[in-house]
C-alpha positions as CSV (number, residue, x, y, z in Angstrom):
1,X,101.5,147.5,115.9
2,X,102.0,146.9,112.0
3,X,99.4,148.0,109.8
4,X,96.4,145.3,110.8
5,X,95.9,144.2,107.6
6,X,99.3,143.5,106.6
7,X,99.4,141.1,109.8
8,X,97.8,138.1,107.6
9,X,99.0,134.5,108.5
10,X,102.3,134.6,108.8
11,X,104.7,131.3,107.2
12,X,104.3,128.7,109.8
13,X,107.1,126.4,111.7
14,X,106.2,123.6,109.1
15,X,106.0,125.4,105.8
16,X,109.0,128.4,107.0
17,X,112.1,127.3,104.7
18,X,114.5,125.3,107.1
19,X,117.4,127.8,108.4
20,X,120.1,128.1,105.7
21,X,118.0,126.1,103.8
22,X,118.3,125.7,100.1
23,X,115.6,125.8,97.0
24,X,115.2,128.9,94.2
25,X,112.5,131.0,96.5
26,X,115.3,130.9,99.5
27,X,118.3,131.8,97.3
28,X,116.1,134.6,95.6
29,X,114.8,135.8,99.1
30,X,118.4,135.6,100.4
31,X,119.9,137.5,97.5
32,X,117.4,140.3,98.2
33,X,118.0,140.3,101.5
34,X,121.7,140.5,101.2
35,X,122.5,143.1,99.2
36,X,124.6,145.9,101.1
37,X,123.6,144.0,104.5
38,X,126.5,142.3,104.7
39,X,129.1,144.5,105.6
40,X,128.1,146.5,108.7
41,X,126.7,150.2,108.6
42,X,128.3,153.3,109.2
43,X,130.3,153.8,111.9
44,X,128.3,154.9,115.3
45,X,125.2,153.0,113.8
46,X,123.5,149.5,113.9
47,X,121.2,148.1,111.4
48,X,117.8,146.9,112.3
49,X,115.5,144.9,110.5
50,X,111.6,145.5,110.8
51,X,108.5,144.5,108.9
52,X,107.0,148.1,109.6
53,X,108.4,151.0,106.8
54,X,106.1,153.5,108.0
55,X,108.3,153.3,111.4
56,X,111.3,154.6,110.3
57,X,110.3,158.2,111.8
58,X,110.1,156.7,114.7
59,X,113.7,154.9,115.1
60,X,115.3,158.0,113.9
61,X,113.6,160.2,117.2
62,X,114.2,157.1,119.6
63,X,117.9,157.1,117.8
64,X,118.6,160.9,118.0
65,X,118.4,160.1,122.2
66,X,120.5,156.7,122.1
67,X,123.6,158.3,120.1
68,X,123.4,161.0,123.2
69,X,123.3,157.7,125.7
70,X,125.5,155.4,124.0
71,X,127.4,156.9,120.5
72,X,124.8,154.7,118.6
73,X,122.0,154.9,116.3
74,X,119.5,153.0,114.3
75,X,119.7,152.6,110.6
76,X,116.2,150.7,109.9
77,X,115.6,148.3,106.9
78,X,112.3,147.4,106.1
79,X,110.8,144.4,104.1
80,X,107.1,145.0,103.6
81,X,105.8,141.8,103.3
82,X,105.1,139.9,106.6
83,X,105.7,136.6,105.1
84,X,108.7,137.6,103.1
85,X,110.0,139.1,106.2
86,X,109.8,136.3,108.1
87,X,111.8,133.7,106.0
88,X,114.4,136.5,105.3
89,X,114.8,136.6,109.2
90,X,114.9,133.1,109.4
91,X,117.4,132.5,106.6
92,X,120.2,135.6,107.4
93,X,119.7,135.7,111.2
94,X,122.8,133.1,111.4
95,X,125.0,134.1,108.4
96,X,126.5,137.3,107.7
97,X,124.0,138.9,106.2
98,X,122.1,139.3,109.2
99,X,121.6,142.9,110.6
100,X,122.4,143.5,114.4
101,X,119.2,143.8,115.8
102,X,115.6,142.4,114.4
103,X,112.1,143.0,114.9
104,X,110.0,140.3,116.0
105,X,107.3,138.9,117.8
106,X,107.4,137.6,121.3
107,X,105.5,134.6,123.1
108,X,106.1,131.3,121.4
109,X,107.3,132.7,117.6
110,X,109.7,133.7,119.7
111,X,110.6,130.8,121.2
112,X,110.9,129.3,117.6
113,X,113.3,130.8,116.5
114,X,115.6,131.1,119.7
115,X,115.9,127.2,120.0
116,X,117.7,127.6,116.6
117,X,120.4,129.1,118.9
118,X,120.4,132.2,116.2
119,X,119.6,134.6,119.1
120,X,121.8,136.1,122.4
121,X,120.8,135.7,125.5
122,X,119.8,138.8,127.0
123,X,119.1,137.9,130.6
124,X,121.4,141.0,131.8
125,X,119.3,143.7,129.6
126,X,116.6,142.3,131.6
127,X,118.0,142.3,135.3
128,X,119.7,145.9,134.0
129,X,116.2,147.3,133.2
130,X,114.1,145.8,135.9
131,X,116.3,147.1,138.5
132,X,116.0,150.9,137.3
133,X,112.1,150.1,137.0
134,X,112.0,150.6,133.3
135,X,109.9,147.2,132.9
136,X,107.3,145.5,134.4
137,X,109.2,141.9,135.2
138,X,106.3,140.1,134.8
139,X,106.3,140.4,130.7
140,X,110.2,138.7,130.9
141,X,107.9,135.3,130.5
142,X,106.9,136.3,127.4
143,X,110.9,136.9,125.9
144,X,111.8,134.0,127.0
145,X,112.5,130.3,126.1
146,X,113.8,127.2,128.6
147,X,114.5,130.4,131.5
148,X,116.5,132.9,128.8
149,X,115.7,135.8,127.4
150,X,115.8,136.8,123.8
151,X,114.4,139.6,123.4
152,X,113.3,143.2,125.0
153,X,110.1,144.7,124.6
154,X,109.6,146.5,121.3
155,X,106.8,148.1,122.1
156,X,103.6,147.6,124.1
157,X,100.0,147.6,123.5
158,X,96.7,146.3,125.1
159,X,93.4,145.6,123.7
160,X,90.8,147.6,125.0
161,X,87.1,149.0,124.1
162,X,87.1,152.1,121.4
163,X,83.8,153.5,122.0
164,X,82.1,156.8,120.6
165,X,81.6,159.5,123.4
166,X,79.1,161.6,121.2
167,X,76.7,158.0,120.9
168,X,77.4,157.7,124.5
169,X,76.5,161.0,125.7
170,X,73.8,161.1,123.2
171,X,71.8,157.6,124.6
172,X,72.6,158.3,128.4
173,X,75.4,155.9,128.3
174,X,78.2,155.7,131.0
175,X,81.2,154.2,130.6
176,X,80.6,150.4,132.0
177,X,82.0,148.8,134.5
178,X,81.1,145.5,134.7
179,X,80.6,143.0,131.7
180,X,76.9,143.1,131.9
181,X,76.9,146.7,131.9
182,X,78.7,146.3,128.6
183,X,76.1,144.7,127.2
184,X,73.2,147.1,128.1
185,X,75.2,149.8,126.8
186,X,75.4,147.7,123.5
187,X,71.4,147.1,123.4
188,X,70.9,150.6,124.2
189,X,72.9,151.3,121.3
190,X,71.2,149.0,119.2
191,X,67.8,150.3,120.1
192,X,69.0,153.5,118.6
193,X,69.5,151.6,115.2
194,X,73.5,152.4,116.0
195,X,75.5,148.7,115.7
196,X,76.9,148.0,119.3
197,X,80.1,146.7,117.8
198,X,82.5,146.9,115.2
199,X,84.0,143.6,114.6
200,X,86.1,142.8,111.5
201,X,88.0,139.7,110.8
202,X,86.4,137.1,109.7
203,X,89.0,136.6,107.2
204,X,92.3,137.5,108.9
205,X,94.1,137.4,112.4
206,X,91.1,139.7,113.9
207,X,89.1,136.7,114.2
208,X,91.0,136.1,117.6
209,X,89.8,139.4,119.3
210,X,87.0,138.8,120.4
211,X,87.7,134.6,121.1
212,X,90.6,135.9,123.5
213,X,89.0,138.4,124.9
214,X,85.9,136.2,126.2
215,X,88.1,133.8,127.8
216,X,90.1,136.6,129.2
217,X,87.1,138.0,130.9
218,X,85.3,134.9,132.0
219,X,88.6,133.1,133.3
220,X,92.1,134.1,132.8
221,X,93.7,131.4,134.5
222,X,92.0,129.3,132.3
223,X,93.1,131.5,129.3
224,X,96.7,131.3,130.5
225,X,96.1,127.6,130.8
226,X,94.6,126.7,127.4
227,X,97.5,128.8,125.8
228,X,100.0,126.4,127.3
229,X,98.2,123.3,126.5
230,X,97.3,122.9,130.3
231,X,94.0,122.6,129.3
232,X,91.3,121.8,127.0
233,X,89.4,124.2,124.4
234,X,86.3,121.8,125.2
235,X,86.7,123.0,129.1
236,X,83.9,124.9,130.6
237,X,85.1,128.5,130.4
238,X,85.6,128.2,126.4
239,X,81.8,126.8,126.0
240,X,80.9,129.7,128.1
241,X,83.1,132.1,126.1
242,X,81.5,130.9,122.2
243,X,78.1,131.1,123.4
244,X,78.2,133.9,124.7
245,X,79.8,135.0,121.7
246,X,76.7,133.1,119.8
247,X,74.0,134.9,121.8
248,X,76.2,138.2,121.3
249,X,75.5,137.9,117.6
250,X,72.2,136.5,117.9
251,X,71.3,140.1,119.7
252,X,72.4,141.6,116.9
253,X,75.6,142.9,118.6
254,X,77.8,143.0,116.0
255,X,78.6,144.8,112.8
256,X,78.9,142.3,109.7
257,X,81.9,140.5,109.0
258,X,83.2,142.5,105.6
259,X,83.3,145.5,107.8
260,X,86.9,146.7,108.7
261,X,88.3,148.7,111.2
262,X,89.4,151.9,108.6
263,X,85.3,151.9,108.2
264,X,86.0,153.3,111.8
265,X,86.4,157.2,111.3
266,X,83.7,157.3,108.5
267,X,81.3,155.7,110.9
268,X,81.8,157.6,113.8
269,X,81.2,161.0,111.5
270,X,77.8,159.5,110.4
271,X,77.1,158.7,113.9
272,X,76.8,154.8,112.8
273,X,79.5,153.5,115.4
274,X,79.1,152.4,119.0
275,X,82.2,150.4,119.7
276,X,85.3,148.7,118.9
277,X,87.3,145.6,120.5
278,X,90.7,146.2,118.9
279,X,94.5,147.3,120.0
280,X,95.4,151.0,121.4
281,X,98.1,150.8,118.4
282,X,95.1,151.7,116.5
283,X,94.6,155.4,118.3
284,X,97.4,156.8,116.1
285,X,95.7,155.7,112.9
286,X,92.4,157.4,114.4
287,X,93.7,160.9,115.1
288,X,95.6,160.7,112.0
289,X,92.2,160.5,110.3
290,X,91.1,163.3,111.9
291,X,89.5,162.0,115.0
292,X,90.1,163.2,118.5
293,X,90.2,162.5,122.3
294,X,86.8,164.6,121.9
295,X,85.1,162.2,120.0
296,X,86.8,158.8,121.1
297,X,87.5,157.1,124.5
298,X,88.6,153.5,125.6
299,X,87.6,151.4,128.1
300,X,89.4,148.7,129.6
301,X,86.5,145.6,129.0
302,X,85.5,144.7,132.4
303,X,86.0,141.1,134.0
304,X,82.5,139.2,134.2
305,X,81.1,137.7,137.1
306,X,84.1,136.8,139.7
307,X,87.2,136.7,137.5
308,X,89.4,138.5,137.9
309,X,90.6,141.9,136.0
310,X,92.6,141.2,133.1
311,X,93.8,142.8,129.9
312,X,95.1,141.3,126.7
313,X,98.9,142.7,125.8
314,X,100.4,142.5,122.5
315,X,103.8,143.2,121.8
316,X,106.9,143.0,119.9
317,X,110.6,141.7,120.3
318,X,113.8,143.6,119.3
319,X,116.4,140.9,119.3
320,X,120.1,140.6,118.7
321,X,121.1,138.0,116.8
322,X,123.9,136.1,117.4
323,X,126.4,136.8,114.3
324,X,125.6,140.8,115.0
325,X,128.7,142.8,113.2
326,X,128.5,145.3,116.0
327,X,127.1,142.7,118.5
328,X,128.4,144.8,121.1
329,X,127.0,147.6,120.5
330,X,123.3,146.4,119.2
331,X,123.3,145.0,123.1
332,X,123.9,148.1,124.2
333,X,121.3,149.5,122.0
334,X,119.0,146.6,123.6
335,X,119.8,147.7,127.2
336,X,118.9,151.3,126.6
337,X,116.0,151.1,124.3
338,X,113.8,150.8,127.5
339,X,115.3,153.8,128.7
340,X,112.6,156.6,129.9
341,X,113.7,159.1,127.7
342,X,114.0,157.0,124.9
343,X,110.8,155.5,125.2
344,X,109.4,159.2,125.3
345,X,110.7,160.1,122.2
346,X,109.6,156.3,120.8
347,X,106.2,156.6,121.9
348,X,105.9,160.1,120.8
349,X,105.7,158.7,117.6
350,X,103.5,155.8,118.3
351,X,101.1,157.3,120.2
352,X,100.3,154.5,122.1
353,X,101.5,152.7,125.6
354,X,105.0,152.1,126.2
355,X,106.7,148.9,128.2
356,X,108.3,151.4,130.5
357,X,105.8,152.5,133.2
358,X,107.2,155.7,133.6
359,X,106.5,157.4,129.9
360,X,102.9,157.9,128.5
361,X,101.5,159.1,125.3
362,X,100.3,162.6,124.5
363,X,97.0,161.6,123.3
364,X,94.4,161.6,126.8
365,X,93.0,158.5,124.3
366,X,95.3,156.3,125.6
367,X,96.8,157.8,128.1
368,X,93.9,157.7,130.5
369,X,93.4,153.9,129.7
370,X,97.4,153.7,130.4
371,X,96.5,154.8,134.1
372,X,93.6,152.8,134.9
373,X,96.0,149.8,134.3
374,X,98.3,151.2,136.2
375,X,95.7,151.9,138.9
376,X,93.4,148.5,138.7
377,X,97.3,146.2,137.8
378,X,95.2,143.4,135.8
379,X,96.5,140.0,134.8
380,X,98.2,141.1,131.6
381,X,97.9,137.9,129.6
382,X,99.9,137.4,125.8
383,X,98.0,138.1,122.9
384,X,96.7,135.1,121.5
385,X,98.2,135.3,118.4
386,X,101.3,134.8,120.3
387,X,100.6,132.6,122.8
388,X,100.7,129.1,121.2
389,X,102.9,127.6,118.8
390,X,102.3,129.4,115.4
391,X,100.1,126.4,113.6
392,X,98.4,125.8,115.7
393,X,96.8,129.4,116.3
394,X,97.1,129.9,112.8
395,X,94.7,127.2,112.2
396,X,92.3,128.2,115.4
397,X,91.6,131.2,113.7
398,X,90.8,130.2,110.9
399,X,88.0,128.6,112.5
400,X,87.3,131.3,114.6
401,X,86.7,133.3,111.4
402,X,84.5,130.6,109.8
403,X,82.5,130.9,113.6
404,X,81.6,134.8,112.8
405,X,80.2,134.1,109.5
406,X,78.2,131.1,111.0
407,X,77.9,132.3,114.6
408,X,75.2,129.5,115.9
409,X,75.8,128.2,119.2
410,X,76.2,124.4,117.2
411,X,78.9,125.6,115.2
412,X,80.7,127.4,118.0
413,X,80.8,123.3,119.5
414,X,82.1,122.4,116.5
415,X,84.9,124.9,116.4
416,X,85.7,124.3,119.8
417,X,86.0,120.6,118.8
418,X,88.2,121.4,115.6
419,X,90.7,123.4,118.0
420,X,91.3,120.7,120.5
421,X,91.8,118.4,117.7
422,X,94.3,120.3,116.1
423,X,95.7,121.2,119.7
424,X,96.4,117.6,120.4
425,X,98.3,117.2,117.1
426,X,100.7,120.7,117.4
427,X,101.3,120.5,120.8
428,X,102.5,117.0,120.3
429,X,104.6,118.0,117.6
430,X,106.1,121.2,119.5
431,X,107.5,118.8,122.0
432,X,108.5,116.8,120.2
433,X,111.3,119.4,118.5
């Protein structure tokens, strides 16, 4: 859940410096990075490294409940830049500059840097919390790499449907459920000159929401497939996916690509907004702006035709590296972190979904969508962002984001074309490392 639009590409396997490598940008980054890092902090805390500043309110409530669990807390340290941040990561994680725990990503940047060997195995943080039911076990896959784990769930978010209850209630709209219901609720909007969707991206990582989505809803096998080079992007269910996408934005369905999500509250005040694809981490920002469960809802976008339910899931990794100072006790602070009454006082601040089942957020926002998960138990599938080796999504959006400014149903063959090209080449060179 870092700001959206500081998420832009981030440094790729191929053009990340080398671990420990050398060169004037890595000895300046290291040198920044260093500074007072490498000695360890305080005694009774462990230093974390995170890519988020505005979080630090939120390690210090989660940290006021660990030191009462465990002696320790969390002394956060943030570098603002996502591309900055990762090299740092990438470049101190094995020397003694590293912190004892770090932020990151799961799925396969993940796996990218724990086959550098830079990360400990944390296989019984898992077993610990599965047994007490603080996790679901099925997002272990996801933290792992050749049947380790390397990583707990930071947090834990889904993508789901924003939608305005006032144009809803105003146009005789209920809340759909079923895909083509989705879409009559969108022409209806449209009829009442109100855009049926806000869709921004074209020019950063958004340009995967709505591509992942489609395949999740149409076929999530297939999704889980095409992630894990299992399959091909020119397959069936991904020509059914980018032209219904095409025909989508031939309807008029969507808002125009310039348009970004923080045109959200000002929309919904002029009564211009209908809905919004995008991630519950988002809800905070909303309320923050003076929105409130009064005005917004979220629904969970229905599966269409026979597939079965799904939902996307995006989330983030809080790892232990290796050369830790306090490596004991930043596994410790690992095993608890999914703790139900630290995860309270963690998503108290984010306002969104937590990994533990047990804790919910205040806001009815996302706490009702929280329980129709819970109730319906959809294939969660990893955020596609995360679900590939990093050029090789990196480059798929970019087409994806050249699609929505040229959405015709020839182009969206041509990007699908362009993908498995470039799928052919990364996967071969993932396997090959």
């Amino acid at each position: 859940m870092p700001n959206p639009f500081s998420r832009g590409p981030a440094v790729t396997r191929r053009t990340a410096l080398a671990l420990g490598g050398g060169g004037l940008l890595a000895i300046t980054l290291a040198a920044c990075a260093r500074g007072s890092d490498t000695q360890p902090s305080a005694p009774g805390t462990v230093t974390l490294n995170s890519d988020n500043p505005t979080w630090g309110p939120g390690y210090a409530a989660a940290s006021a409940v660990l030191a009462k669990r465990i002696g320790y807390r969390i002394t956060s340290r943030s570098i603002a830049s996502v591309n900055n941040y990762t090299q740092v990561i990438r470049m101190t994680a094995q020397t003694d500059s590293t912190t004892d725990l770090i932020k990151w990503t799961n799925g396969y940047r993940l796996q990218d840097i724990a086959r550098a060997d830079i990360l400990t195995d944390l296989d019984p943080v898992w077993d610990s919390a599965i047994e007490r039911g603080w996790v679901d076990p099925a997002q272990r896959e996801s933290f792992s790499y050749r049947g380790k784990a390397y990583g707990v769930p930071l947090y834990k978010s889904y993508y789901a449907v924003f939608y305005s209850k006032k144009a809803f209630a105003e146009h005789g709209i209920s809340v759909p459920t079923t895909f083509d219901e989705m879409l009559t609720a969108a022409q209806r909007l449209k009829d009442a000159g109100i855009t049926p969707f806000l869709s921004p991206g074209a020019t950063t990582w958004e340009a995967e929401i709505w591509f992942m989505q489609l395949l999740a809803s149409i076929d999530p096998d297939y999704y889980k497939a095409v992630t894990t080079d299992e399959a091909s992007y020119t397959d069936e269910p991904a020509k059914q996916a980018m032209d219904l996408w095409s025909s989508m934005y031939a309807e008029g369905f969507f808002s125009a690509p310039d348009v970004t999500s923080n045109d959200l509250p000002g929309l919904v005040s002029k009564g211009k907004f209908g809905m919004m694809l995008y991630g519950t981490w988002f809800a905070n920002t909303l309320l923050a702006a003076g929105l409130t469960d009064a005005d917004i809802g979220f629904f969970r976008v229905p599966p269409r035709g026979s597939a079965a339910p799904s939902v996307v899931v995006e989330s983030g990794s809080l790892s232990v590296p290796v050369k830790a100072h306090r490596h004991g006790a930043a596994v410790d602070v690992a095993k608890n972190w999914l703790a139900t009454d630290v995860q309270t006082a963690w998503v108290g601040f984010l306002g969104d979904t937590s990994p533990n089942p047990h804790v919910l957020p205040k806001s009815d926002l996302v706490k009702d969508l929280a329980k129709d998960i819970a109730d319906t138990r959809p294939v969660e599938l990893t955020r596609y962002w995360e679900a590939s080796p990093t050029p090789l999504i990196e480059g798929n959006v970019q087409d994806l984001g050249s699609f929505m400014v040229n959405p015709s149903k020839a182009n969206g063959v041509a990007t699908l074309r362009s993908m498995q090209n470039r799928a052919a080449t990364e996967w071969k060179t993932w396997n090959a490392a």
